[in-house]
Each structure stands twice: as structure tokens, then as C-alpha cells.
mmCIF file as Biopython writes it, N, C-alpha, C and O atoms, coordinates in Angstrom:
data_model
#
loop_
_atom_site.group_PDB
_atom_site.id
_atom_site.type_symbol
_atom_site.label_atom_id
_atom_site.label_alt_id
_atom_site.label_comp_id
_atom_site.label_asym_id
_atom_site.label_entity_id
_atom_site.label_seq_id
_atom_site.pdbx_PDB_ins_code
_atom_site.Cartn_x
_atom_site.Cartn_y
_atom_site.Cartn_z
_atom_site.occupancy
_atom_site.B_iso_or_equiv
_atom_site.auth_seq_id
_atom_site.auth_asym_id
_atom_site.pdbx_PDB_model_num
ATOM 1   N N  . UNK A ? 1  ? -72.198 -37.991 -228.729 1.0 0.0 1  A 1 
ATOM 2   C CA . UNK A ? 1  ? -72.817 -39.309 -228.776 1.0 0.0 1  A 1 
ATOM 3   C C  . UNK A ? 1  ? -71.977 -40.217 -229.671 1.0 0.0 1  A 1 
ATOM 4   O O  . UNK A ? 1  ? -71.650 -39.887 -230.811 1.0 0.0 1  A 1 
ATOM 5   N N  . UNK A ? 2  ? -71.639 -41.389 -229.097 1.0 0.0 2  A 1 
ATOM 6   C CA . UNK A ? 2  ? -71.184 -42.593 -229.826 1.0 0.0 2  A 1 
ATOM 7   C C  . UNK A ? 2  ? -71.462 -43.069 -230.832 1.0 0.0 2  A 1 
ATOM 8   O O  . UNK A ? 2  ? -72.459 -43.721 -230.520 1.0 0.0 2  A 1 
ATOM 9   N N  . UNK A ? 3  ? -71.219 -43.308 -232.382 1.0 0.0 3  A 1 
ATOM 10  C CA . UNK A ? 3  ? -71.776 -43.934 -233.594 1.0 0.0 3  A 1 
ATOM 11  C C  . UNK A ? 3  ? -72.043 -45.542 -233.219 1.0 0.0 3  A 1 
ATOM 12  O O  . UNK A ? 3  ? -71.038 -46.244 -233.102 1.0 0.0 3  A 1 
ATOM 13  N N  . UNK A ? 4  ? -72.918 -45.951 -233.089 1.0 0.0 4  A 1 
ATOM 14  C CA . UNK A ? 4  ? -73.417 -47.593 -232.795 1.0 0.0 4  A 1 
ATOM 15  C C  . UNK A ? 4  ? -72.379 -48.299 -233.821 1.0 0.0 4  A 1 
ATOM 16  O O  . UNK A ? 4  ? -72.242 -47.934 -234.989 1.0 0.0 4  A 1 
ATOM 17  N N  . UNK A ? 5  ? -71.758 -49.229 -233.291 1.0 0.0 5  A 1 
ATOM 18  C CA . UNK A ? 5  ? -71.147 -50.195 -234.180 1.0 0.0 5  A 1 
ATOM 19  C C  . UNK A ? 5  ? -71.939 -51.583 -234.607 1.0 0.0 5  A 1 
ATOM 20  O O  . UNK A ? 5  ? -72.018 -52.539 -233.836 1.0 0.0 5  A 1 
ATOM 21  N N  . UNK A ? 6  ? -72.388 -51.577 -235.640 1.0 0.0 6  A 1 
ATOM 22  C CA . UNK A ? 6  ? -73.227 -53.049 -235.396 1.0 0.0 6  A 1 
ATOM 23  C C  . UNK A ? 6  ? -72.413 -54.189 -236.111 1.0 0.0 6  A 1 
ATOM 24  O O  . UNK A ? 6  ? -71.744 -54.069 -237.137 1.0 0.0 6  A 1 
ATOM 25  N N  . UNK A ? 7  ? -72.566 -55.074 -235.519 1.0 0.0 7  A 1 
ATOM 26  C CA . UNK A ? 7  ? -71.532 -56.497 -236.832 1.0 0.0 7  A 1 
ATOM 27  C C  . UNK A ? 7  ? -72.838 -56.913 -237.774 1.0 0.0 7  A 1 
ATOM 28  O O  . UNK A ? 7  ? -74.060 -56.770 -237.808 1.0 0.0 7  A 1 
ATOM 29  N N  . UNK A ? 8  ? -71.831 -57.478 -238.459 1.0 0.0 8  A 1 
ATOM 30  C CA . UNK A ? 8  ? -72.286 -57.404 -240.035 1.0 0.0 8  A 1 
ATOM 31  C C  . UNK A ? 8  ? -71.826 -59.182 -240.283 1.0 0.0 8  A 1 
ATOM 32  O O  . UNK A ? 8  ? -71.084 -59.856 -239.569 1.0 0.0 8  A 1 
ATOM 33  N N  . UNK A ? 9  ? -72.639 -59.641 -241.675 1.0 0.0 9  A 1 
ATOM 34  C CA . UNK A ? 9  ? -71.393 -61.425 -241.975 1.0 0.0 9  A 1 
ATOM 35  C C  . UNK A ? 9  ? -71.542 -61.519 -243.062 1.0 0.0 9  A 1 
ATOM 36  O O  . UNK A ? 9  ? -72.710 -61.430 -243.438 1.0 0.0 9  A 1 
ATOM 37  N N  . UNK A ? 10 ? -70.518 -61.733 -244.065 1.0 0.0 10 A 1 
ATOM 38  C CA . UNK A ? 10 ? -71.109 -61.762 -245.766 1.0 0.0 10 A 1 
ATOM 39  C C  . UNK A ? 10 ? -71.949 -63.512 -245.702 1.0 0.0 10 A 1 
ATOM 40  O O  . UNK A ? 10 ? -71.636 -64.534 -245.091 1.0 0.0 10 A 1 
ATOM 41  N N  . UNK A ? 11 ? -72.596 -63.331 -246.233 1.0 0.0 11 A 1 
ATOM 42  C CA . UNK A ? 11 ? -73.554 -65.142 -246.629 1.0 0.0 11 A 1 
ATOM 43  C C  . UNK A ? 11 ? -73.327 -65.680 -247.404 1.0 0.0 11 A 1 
ATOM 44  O O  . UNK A ? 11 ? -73.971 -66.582 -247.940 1.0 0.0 11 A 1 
ATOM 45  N N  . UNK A ? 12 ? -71.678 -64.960 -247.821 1.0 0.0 12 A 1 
ATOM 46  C CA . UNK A ? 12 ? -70.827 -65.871 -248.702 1.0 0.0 12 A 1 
ATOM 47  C C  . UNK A ? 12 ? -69.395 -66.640 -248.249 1.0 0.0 12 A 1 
ATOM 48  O O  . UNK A ? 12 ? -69.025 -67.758 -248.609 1.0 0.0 12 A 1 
ATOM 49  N N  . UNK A ? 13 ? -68.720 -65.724 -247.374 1.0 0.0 13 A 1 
ATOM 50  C CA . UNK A ? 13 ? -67.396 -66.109 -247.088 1.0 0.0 13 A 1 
ATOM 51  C C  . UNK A ? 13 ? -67.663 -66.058 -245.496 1.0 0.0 13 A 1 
ATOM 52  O O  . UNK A ? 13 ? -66.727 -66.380 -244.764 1.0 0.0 13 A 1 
ATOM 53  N N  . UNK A ? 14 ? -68.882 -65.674 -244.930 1.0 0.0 14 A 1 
ATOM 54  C CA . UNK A ? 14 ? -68.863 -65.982 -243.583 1.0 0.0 14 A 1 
ATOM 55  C C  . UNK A ? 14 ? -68.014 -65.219 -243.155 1.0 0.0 14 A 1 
ATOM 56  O O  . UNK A ? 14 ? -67.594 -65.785 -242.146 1.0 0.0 14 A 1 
ATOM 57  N N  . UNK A ? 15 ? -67.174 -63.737 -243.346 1.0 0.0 15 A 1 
ATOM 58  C CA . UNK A ? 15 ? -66.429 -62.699 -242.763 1.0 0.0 15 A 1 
ATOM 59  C C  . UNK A ? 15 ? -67.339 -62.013 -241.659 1.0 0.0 15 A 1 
ATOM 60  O O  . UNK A ? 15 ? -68.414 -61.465 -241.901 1.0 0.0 15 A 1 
ATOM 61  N N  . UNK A ? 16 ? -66.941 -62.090 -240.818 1.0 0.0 16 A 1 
ATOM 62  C CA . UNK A ? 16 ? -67.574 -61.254 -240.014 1.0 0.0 16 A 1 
ATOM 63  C C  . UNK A ? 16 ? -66.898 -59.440 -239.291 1.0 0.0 16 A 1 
ATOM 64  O O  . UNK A ? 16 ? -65.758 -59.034 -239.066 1.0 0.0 16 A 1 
ATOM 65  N N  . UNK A ? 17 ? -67.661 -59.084 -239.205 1.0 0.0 17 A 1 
ATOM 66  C CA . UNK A ? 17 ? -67.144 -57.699 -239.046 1.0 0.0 17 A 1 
ATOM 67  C C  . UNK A ? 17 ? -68.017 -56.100 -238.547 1.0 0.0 17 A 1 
ATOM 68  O O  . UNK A ? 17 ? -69.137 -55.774 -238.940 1.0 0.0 17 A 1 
ATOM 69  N N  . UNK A ? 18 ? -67.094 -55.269 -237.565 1.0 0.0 18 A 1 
ATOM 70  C CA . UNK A ? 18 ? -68.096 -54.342 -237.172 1.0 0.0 18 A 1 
ATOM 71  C C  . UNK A ? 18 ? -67.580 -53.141 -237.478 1.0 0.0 18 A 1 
ATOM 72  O O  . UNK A ? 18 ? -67.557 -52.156 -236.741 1.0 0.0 18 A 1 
ATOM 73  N N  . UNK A ? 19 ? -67.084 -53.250 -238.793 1.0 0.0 19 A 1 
ATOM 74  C CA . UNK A ? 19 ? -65.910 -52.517 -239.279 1.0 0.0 19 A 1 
ATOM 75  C C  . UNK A ? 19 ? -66.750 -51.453 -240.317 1.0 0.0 19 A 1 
ATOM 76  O O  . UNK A ? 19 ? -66.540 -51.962 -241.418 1.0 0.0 19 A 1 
ATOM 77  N N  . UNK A ? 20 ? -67.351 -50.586 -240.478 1.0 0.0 20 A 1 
ATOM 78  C CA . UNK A ? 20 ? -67.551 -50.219 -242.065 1.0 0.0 20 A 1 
ATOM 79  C C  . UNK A ? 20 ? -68.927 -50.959 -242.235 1.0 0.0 20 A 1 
ATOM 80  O O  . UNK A ? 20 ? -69.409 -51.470 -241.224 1.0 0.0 20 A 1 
ATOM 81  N N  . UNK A ? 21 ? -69.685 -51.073 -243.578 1.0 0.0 21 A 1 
ATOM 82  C CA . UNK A ? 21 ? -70.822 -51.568 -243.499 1.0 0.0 21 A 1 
ATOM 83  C C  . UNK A ? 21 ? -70.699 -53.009 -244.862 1.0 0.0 21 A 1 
ATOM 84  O O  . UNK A ? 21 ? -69.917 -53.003 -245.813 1.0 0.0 21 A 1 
ATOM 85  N N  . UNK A ? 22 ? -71.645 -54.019 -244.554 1.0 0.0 22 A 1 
ATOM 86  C CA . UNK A ? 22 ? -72.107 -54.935 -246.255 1.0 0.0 22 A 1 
ATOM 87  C C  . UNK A ? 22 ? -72.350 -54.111 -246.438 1.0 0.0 22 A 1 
ATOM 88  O O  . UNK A ? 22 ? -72.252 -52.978 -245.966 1.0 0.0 22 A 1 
ATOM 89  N N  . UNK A ? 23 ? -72.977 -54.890 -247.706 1.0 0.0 23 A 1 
ATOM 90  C CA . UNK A ? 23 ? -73.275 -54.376 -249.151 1.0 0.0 23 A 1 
ATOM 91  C C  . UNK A ? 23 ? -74.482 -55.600 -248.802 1.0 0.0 23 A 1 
ATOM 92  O O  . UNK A ? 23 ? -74.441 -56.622 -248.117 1.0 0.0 23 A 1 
ATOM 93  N N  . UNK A ? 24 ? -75.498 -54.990 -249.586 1.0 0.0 24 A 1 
ATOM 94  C CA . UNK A ? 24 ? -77.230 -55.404 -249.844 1.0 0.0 24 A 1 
ATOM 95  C C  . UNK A ? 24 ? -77.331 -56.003 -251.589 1.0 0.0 24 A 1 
ATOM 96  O O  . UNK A ? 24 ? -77.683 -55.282 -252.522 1.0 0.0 24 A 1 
ATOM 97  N N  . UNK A ? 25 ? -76.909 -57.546 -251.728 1.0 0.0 25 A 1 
ATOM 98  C CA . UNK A ? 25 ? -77.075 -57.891 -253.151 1.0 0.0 25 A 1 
ATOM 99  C C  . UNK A ? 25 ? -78.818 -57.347 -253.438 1.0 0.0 25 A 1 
ATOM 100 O O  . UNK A ? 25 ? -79.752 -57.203 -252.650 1.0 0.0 25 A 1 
ATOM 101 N N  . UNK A ? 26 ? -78.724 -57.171 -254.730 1.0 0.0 26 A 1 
ATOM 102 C CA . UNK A ? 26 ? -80.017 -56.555 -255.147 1.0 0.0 26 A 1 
ATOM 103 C C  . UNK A ? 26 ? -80.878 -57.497 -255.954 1.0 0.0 26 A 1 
ATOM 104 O O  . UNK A ? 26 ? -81.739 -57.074 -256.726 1.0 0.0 26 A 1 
ATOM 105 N N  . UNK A ? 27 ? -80.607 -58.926 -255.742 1.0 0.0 27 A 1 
ATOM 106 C CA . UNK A ? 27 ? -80.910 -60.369 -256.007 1.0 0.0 27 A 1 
ATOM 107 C C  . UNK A ? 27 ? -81.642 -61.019 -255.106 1.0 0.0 27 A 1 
ATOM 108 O O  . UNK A ? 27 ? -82.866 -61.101 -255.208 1.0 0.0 27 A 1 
ATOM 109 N N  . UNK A ? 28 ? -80.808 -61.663 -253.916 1.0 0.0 28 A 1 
ATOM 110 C CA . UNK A ? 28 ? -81.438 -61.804 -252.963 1.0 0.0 28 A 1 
ATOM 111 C C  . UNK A ? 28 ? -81.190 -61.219 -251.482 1.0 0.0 28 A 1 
ATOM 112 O O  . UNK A ? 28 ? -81.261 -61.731 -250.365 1.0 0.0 28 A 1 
ATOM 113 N N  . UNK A ? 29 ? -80.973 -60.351 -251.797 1.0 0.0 29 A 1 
ATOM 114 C CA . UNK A ? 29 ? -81.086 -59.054 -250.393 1.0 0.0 29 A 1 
ATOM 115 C C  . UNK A ? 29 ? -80.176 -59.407 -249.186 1.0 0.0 29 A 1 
ATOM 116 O O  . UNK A ? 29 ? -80.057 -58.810 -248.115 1.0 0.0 29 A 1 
ATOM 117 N N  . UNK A ? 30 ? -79.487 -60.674 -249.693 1.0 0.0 30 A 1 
ATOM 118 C CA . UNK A ? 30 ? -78.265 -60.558 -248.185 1.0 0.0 30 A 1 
ATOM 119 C C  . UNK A ? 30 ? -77.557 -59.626 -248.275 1.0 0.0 30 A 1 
ATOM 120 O O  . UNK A ? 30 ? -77.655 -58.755 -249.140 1.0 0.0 30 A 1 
ATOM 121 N N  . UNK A ? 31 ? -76.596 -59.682 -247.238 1.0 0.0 31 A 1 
ATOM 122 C CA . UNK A ? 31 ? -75.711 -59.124 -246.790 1.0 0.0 31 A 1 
ATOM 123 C C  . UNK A ? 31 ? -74.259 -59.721 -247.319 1.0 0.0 31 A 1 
ATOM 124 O O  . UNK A ? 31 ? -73.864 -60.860 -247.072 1.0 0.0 31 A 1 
ATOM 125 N N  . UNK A ? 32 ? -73.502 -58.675 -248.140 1.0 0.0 32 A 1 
ATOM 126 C CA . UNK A ? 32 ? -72.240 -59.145 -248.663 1.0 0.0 32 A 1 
ATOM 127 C C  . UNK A ? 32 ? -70.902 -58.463 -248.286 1.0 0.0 32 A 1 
ATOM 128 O O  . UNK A ? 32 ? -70.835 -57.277 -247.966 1.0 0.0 32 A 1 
ATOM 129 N N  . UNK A ? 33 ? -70.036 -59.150 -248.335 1.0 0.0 33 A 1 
ATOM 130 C CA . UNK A ? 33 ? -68.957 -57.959 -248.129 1.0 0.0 33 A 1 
ATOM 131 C C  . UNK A ? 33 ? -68.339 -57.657 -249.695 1.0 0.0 33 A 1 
ATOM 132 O O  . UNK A ? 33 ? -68.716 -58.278 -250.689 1.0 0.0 33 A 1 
ATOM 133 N N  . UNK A ? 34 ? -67.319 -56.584 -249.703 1.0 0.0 34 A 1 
ATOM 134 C CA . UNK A ? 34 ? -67.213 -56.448 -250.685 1.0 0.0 34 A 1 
ATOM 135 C C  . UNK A ? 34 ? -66.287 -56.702 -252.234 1.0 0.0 34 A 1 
ATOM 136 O O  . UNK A ? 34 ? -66.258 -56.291 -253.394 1.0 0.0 34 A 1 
ATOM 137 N N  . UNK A ? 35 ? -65.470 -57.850 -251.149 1.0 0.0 35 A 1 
ATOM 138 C CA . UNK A ? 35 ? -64.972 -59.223 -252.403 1.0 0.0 35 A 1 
ATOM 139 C C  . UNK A ? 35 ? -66.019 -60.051 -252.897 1.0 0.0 35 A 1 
ATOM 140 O O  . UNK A ? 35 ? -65.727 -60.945 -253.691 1.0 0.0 35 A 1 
ATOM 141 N N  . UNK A ? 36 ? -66.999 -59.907 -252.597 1.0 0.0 36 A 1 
ATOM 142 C CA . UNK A ? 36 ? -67.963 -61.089 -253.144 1.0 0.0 36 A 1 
ATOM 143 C C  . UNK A ? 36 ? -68.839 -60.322 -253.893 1.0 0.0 36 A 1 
ATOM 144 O O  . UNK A ? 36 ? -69.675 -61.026 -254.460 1.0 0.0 36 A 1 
ATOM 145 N N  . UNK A ? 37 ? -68.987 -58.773 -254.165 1.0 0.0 37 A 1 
ATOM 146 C CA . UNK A ? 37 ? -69.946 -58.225 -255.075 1.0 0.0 37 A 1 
ATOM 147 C C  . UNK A ? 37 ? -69.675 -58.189 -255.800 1.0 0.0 37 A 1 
ATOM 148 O O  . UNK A ? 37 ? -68.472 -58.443 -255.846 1.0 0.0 37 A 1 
ATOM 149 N N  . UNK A ? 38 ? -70.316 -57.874 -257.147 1.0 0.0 38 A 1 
ATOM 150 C CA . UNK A ? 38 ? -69.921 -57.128 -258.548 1.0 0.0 38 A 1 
ATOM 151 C C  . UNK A ? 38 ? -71.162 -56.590 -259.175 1.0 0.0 38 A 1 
ATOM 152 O O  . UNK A ? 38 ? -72.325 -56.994 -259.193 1.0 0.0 38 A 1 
ATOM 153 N N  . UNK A ? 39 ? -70.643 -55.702 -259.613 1.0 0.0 39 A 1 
ATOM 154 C CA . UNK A ? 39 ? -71.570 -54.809 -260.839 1.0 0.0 39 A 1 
ATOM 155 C C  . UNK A ? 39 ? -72.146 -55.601 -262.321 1.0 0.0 39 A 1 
ATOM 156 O O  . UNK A ? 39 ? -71.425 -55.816 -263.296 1.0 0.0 39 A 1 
ATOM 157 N N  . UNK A ? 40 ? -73.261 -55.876 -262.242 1.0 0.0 40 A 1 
ATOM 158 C CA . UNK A ? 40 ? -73.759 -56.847 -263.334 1.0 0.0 40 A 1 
ATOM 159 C C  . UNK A ? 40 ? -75.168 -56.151 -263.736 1.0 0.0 40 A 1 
ATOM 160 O O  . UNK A ? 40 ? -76.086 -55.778 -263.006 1.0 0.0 40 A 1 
ATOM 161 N N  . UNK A ? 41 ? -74.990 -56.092 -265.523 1.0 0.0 41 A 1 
ATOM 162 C CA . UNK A ? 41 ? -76.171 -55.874 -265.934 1.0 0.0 41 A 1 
ATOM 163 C C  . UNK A ? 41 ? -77.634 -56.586 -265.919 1.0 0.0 41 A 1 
ATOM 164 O O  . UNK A ? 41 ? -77.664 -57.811 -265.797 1.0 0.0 41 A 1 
ATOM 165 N N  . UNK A ? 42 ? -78.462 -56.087 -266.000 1.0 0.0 42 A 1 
ATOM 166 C CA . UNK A ? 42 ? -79.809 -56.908 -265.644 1.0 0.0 42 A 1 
ATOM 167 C C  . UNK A ? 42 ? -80.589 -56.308 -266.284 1.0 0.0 42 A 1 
ATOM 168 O O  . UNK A ? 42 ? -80.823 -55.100 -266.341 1.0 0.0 42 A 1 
ATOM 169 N N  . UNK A ? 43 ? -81.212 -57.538 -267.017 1.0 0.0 43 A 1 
ATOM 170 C CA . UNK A ? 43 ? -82.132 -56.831 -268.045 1.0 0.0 43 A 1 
ATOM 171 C C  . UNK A ? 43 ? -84.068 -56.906 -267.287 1.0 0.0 43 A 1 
ATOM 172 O O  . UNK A ? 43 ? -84.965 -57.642 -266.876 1.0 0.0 43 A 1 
ATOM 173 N N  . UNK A ? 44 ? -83.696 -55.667 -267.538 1.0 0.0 44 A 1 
ATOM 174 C CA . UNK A ? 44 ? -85.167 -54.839 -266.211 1.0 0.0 44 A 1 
ATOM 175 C C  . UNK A ? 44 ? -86.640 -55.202 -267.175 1.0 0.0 44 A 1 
ATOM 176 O O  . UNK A ? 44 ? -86.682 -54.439 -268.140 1.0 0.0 44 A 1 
ATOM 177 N N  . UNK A ? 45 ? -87.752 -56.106 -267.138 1.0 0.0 45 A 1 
ATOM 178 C CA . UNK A ? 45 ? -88.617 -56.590 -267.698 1.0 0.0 45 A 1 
ATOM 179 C C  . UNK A ? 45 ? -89.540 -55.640 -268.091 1.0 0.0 45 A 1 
ATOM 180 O O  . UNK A ? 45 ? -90.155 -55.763 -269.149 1.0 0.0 45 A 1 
ATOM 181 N N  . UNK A ? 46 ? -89.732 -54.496 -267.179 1.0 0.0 46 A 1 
ATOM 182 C CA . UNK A ? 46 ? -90.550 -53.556 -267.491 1.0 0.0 46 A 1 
ATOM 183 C C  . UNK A ? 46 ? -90.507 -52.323 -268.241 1.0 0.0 46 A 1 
ATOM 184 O O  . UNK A ? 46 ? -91.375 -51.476 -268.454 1.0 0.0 46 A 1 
ATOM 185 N N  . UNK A ? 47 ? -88.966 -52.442 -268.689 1.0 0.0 47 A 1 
ATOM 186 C CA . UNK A ? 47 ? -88.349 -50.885 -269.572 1.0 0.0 47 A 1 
ATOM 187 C C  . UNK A ? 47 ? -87.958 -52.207 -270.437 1.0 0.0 47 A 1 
ATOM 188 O O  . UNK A ? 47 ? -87.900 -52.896 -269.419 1.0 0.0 47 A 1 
ATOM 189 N N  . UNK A ? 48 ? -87.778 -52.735 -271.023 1.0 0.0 48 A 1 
ATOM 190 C CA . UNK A ? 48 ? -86.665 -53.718 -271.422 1.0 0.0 48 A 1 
ATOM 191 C C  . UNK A ? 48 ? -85.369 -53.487 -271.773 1.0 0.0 48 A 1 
ATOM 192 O O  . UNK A ? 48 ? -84.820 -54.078 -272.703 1.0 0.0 48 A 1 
ATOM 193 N N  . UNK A ? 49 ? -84.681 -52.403 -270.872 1.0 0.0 49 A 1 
ATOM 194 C CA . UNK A ? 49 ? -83.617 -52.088 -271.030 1.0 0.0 49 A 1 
ATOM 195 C C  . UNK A ? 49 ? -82.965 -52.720 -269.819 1.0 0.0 49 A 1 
ATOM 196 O O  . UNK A ? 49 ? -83.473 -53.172 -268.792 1.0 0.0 49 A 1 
ATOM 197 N N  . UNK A ? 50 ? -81.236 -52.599 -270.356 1.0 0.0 50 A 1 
ATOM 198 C CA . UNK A ? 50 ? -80.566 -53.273 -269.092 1.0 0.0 50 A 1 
ATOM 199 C C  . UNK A ? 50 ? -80.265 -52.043 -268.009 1.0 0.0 50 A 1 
ATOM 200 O O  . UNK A ? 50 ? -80.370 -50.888 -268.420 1.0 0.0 50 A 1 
ATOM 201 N N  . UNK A ? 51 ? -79.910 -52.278 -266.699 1.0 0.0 51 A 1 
ATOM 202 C CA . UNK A ? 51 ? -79.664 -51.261 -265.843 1.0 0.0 51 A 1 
ATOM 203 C C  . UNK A ? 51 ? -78.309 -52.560 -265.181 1.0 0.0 51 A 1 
ATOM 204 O O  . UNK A ? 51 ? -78.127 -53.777 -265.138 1.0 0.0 51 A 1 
ATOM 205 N N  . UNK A ? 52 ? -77.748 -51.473 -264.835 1.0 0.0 52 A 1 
ATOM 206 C CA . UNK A ? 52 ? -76.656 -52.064 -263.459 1.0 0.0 52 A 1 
ATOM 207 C C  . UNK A ? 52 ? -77.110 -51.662 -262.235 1.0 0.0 52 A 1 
ATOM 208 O O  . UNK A ? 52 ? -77.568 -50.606 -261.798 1.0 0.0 52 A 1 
ATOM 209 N N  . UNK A ? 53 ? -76.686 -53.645 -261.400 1.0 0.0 53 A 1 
ATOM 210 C CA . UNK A ? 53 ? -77.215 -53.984 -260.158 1.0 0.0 53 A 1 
ATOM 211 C C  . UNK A ? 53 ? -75.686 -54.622 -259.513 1.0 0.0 53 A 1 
ATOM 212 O O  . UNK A ? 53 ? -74.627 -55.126 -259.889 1.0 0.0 53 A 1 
ATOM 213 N N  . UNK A ? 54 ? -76.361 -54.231 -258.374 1.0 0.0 54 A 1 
ATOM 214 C CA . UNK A ? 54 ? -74.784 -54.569 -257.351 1.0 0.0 54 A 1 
ATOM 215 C C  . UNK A ? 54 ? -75.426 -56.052 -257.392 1.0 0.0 54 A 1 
ATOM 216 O O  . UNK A ? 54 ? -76.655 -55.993 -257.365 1.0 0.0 54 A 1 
ATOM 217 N N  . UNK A ? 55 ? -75.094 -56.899 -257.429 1.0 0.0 55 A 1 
ATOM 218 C CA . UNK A ? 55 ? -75.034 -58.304 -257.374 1.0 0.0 55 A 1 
ATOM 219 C C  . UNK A ? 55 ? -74.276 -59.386 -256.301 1.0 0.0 55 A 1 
ATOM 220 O O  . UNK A ? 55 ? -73.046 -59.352 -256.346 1.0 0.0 55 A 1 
ATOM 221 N N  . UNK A ? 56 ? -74.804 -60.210 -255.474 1.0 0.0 56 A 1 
ATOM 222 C CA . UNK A ? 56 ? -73.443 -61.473 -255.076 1.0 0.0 56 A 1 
ATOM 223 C C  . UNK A ? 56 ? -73.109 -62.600 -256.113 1.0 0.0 56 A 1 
ATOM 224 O O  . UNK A ? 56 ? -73.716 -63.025 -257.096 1.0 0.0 56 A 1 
ATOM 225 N N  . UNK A ? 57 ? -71.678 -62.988 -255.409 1.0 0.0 57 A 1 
ATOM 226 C CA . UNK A ? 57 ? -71.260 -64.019 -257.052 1.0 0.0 57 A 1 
ATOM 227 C C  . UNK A ? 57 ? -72.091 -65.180 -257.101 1.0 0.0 57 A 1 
ATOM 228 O O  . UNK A ? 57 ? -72.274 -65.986 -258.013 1.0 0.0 57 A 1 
ATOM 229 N N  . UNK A ? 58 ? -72.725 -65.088 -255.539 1.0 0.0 58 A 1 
ATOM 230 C CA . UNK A ? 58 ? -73.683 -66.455 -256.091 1.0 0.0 58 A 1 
ATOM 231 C C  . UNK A ? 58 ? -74.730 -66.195 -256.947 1.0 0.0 58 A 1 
ATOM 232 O O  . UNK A ? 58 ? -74.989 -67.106 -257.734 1.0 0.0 58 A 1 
ATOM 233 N N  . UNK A ? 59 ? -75.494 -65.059 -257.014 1.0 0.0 59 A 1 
ATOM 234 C CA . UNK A ? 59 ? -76.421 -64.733 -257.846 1.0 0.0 59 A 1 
ATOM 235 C C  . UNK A ? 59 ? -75.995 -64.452 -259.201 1.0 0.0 59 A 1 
ATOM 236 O O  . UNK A ? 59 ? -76.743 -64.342 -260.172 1.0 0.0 59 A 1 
ATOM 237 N N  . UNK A ? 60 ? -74.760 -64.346 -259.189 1.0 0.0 60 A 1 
ATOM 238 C CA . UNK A ? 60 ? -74.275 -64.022 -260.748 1.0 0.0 60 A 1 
ATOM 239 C C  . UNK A ? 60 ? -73.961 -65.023 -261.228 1.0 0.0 60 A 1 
ATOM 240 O O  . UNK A ? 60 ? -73.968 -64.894 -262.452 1.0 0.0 60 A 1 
ATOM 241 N N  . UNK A ? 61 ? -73.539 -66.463 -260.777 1.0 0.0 61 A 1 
ATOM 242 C CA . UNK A ? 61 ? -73.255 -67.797 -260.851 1.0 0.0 61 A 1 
ATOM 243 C C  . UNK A ? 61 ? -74.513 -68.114 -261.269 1.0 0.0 61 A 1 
ATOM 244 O O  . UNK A ? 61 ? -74.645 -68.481 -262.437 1.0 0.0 61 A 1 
ATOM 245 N N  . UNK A ? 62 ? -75.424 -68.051 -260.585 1.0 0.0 62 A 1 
ATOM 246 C CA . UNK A ? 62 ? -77.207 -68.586 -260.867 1.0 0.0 62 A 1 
ATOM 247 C C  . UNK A ? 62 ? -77.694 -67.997 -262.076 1.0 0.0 62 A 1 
ATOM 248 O O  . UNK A ? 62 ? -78.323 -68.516 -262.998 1.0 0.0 62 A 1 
ATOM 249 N N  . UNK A ? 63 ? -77.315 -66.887 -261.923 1.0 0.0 63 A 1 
ATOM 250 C CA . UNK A ? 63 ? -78.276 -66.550 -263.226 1.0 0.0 63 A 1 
ATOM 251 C C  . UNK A ? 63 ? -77.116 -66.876 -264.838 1.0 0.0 63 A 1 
ATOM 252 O O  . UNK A ? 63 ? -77.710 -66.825 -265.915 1.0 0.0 63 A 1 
ATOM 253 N N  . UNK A ? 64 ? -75.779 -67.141 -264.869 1.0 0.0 64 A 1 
ATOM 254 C CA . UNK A ? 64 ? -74.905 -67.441 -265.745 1.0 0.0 64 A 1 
ATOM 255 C C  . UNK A ? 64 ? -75.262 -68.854 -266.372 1.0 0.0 64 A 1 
ATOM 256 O O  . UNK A ? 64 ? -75.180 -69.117 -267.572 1.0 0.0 64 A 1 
ATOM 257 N N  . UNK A ? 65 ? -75.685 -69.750 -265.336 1.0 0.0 65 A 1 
ATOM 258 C CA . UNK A ? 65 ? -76.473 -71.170 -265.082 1.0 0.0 65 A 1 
ATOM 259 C C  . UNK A ? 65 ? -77.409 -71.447 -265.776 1.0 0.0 65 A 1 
ATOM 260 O O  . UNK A ? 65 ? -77.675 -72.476 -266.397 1.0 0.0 65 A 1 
ATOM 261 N N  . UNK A ? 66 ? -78.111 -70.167 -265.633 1.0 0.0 66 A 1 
ATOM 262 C CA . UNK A ? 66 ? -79.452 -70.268 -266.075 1.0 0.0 66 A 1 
ATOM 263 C C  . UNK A ? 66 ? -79.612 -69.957 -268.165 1.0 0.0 66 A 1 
ATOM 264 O O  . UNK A ? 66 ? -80.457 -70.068 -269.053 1.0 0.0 66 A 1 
ATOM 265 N N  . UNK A ? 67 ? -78.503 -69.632 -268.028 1.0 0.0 67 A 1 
ATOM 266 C CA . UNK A ? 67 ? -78.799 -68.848 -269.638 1.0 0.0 67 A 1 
ATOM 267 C C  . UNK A ? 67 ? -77.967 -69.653 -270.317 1.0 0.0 67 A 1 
ATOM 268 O O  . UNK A ? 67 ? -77.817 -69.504 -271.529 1.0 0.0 67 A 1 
#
């Protein structure tokens, strides 16, 4: 049986591709490829400790904004 190829588009650079899989920012749940992610701490409200989250740069831009 054939592996399904599905296309994919980052909702940042508009790459499109049915190559390999995005990446799921853990911000706002698009779909990224993987020049536009990064590993960013986040401070988790309910432990108040920080954890690392795969992030997009727009969400890391927003929240840099914000502080």
C-alpha cells in the first residue's frame, strides 16, 4: 500500500509542499514549516515554571511585543 502524500503551506512564508510534514506552532496551532519555527520558553501559569514550546516567529514576535 501507498503512503498518502498530503500538501501541507507554512502561514508564514506561504511554502507549499507534499514533501515531509509542518510543524504545529503550539501558540496558534498553524501549520509551519521549519525555517519559521523555534524553540521558545514559556512560562506555563499552572506549574509556574517555564517549559519549551515549538513556537512560529510570528508568535514569538507577539509575545516579545507584548513584554
Amino acid at each position: 500500500m501507498e503512503e498518502e502524500k498530503s500538501p501541507w503551506m507554512c502561514h508564514v512564508c506561504d511554502h507549499f509542499s507534499t514533501v515531509g510534514e509542518g510543524l504545529v506552532c503550539s501558540e496558534c496551532y498553524k501549520i509551519t514549516c521549519h525555517e519559521h519555527m523555534t524553540t521558545a520558553t514559556i512560562l506555563d501559569n499552572e506549574s509556574g515554571l517555564y517549559v519549551f514550546k515549538m513556537i512560529c516567529v510570528e508568535c514569538q514576535f507577539k509575545k516579545n511585543l507584548n513584554q
